[in-house]
C-alpha positions as CSV (number, residue, x, y, z in Angstrom):
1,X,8.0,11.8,-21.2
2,X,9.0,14.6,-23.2
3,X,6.8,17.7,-23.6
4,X,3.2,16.7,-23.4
5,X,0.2,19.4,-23.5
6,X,-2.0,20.2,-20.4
7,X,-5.3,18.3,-23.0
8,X,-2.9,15.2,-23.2
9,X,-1.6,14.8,-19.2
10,X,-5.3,15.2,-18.4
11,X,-6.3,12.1,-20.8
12,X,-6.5,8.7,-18.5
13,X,-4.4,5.9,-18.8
14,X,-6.0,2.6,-18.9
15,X,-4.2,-0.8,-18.1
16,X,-5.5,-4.2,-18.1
17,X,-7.4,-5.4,-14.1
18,X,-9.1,-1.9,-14.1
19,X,-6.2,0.2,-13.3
20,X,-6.6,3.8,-14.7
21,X,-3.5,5.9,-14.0
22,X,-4.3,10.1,-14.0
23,X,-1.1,11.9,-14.7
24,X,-2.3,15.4,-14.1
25,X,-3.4,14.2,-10.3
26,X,-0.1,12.0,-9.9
27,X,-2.7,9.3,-9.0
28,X,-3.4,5.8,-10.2
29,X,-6.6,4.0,-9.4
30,X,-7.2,0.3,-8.8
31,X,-10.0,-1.8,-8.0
32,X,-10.0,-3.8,-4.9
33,X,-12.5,-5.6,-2.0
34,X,-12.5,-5.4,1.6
35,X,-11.6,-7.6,3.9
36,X,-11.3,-7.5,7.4
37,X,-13.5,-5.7,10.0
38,X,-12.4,-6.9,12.6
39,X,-8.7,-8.7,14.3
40,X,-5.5,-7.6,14.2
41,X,-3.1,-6.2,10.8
42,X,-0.1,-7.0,9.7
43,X,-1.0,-5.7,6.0
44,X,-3.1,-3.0,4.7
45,X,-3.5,-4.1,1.1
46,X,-2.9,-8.2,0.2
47,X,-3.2,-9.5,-3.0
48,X,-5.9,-12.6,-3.2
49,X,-5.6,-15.6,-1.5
50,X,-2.0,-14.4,0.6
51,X,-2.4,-12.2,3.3
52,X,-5.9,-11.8,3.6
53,X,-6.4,-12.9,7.0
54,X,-4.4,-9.9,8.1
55,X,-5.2,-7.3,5.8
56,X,-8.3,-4.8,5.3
57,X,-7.9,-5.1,1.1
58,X,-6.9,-7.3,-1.7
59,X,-5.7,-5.3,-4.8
60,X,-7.2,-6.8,-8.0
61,X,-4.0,-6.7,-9.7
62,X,-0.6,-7.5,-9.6
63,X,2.0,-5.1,-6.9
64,X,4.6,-5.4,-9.9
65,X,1.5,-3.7,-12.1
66,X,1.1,-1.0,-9.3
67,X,4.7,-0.3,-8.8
68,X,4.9,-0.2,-12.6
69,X,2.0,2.8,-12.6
70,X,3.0,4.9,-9.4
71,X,6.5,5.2,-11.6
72,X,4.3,6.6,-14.5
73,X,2.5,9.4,-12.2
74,X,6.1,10.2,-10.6
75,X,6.4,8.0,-7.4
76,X,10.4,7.4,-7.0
77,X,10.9,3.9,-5.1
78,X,13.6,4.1,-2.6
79,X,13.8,0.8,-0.2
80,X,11.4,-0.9,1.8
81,X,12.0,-1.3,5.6
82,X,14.6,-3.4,7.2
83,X,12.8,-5.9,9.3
84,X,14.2,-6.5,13.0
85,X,17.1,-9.2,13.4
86,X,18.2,-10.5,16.5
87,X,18.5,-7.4,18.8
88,X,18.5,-5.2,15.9
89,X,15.0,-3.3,15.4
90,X,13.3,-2.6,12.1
91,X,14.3,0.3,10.3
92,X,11.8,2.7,8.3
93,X,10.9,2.7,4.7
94,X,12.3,5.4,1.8
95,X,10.4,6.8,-1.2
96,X,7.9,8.8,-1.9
97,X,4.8,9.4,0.4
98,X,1.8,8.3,-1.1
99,X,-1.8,9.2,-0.1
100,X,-4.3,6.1,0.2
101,X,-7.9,6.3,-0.2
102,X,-10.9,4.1,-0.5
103,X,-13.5,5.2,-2.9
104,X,-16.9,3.6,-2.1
105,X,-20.4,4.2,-2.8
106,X,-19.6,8.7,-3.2
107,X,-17.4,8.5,-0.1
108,X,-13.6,8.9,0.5
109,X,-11.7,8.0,3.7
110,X,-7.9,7.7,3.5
111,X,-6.4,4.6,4.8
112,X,-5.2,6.0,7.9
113,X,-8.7,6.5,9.0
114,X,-9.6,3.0,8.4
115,X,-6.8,1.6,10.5
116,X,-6.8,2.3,14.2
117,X,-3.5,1.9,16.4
118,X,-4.5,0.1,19.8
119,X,-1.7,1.9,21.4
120,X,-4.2,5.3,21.3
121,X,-7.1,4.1,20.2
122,X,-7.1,6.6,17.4
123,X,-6.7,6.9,13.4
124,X,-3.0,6.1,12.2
125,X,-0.7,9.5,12.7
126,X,2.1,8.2,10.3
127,X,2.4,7.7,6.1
128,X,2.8,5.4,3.7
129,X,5.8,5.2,1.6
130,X,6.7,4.1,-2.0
131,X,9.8,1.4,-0.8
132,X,9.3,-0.8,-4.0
133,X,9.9,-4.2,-2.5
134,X,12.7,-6.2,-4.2
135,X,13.7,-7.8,-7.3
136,X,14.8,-11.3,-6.4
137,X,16.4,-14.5,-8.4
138,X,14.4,-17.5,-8.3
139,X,15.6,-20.5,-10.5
140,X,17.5,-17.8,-12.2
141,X,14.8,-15.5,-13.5
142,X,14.1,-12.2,-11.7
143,X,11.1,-12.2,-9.2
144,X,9.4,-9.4,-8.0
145,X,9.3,-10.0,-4.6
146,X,5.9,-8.7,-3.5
147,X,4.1,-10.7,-6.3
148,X,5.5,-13.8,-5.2
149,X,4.9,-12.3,-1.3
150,X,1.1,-10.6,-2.0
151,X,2.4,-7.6,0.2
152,X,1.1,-4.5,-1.2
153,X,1.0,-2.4,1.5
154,X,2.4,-3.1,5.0
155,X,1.9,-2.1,8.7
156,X,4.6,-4.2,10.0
157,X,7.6,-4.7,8.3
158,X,8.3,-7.6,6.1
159,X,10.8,-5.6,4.3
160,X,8.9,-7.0,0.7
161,X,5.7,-4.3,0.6
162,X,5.8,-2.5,-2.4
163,X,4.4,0.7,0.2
164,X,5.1,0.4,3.6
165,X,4.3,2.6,6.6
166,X,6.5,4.8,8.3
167,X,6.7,3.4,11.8
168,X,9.3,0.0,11.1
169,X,7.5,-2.6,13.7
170,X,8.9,-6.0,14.0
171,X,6.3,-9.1,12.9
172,X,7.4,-10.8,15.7
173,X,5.3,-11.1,18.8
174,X,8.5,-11.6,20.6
175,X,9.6,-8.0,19.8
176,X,6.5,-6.3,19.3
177,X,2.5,-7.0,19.9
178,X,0.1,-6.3,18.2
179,X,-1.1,-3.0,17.3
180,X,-3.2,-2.1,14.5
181,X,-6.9,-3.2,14.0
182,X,-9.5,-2.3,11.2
183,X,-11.9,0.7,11.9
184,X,-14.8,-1.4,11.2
185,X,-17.0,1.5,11.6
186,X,-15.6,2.7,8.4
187,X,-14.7,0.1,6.3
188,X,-17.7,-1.9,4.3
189,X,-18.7,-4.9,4.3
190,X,-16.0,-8.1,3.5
191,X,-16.6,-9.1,-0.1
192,X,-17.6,-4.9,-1.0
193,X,-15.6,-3.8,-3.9
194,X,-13.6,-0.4,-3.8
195,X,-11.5,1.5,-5.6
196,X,-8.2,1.8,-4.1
197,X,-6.6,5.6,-5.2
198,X,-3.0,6.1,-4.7
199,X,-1.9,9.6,-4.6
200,X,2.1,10.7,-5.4
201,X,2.4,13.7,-2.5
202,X,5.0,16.0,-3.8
203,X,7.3,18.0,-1.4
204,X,5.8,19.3,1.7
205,X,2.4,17.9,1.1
206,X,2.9,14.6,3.4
C-alpha cells in the first residue's frame, strides 16, 4: 500500500452491498439480517437462501467480497479446517483471529455472546479465524468455494467457511451432536437488519 498519511488510512472505503472497510481499525463492516433464535448451528453467518436454517445471519454480500476486504485491513488467510474422515477427527482452522460483532439499534455484542455451547450452557470460549475457504475448478473456471457453498462463517467444520471457529467439530451426528444454539436472548428479531463488523486482532489481542 505504500506510504499513506494517518488523514488518508482514516478515510473509509466503500464497496458495492454496503461494505465499508476502515483501515485505521483493521475492520470492515457489512450489512446483514438475523436469522435464527432458536435450534441448533452449524453456521454462524450464511449467505441468503443456503444455510439459513442453521445459521444466526445471512451476510448481504458475497464471502469472495468479504475475504477480498479482510485482505485490505490486513487479515492473512491461512486454511480452513480439515473436516473428520473416517476415524480421523477434524482438525482446526489457521489465519488470522478476527473479532465478530453485531451492531444493532446503539448496541454491540460479539458473536461469541450470541452463540451458546450446550455442553456449558455458556457464551462460546473459542475464536474465529480467517481460513479463506478454497479456490476450486468447476467446468474449468476457478470457483470460490464459499460462494458456491454460502459458508461465511462456521461452527462446525465444512472445511469451505471463509472464518471458521477454533474448536474443529465434525457435521456428522455420527461423530459429534449437536452443540451450539442461538442466545435468543440476545439476538433480534428474524428478518432485523445488522451490521456485521469484522475486526483483524493483531498479535496477542485474541
Amino acid at each position: 500500500m505504500g506510504c499513506q498519511s494517518p488523514a488518508r488510512l482514516a478515510e473509509p472505503i466503500l464497496w458495492p452491498n454496503g461494505i465499508q472497510i476502515a483501515r485505521s481499525q483493521s475492520q470492515v463492516r457489512i450489512p446483514a439480517v438475523a436469522l435464527l433464535r432458536s435450534g441448533w448451528l452449524e453456521q454462524a453467518v450464511c449467505t441468503p437462501e443456503t444455510r439459513t436454517h442453521e445459521s444466526v445471519f445471512a451476510l448481504l454480500a458475497a464471502p469472495s467480497e468479504l475475504h477480498a476486504a479482510l485482505l485490505v485491513v490486513g487479515g492473512i488467510p491461512g486454511n480452513p479446517g480439515i473436516p473428520a474422515h473416517f476415524n480421523e477427527p477434524a482438525q482446526p482452522p489457521a489465519g488470522t483471529v478476527l473479532d465478530i460483532a453485531m451492531h444493532h439499534d446503539g448496541r454491540v455484542h460479539r458473536l461469541q455472546e450470541l452463540i451458546v455451547d450446550d455442553r456449558t450452557g455458556q457464551r462460546l470460549q473459542g475464536d474465529f479465524v480467517f481460513g479463506g475457504s478454497k479456490i476450486v475448478e468447476w467446468k474449468g473456471e476457478p470457483r470460490y468455494l464459499a460462494d458456491d457453498e454460502g459458508s461465511v462463517v462456521g461452527l462446525v467444520t465444512f472445511g469451505d467457511e471463509v472464518i471458521g471457529y477454533s474448536e474443529p467439530r465434525s457435521a456428522s451426528i455420527d461423530h459429534a451432536r449437536a452443540v451450539f444454539r442461538p442466545n435468543g436472548t440476545l439476538l433480534p428479531a428474524p428478518g432485523t437488519e445488522v451490521v456485521l463488523c469484522f475486526t483483524v486482532c493483531h498479535e496477542g489481542e485474541g
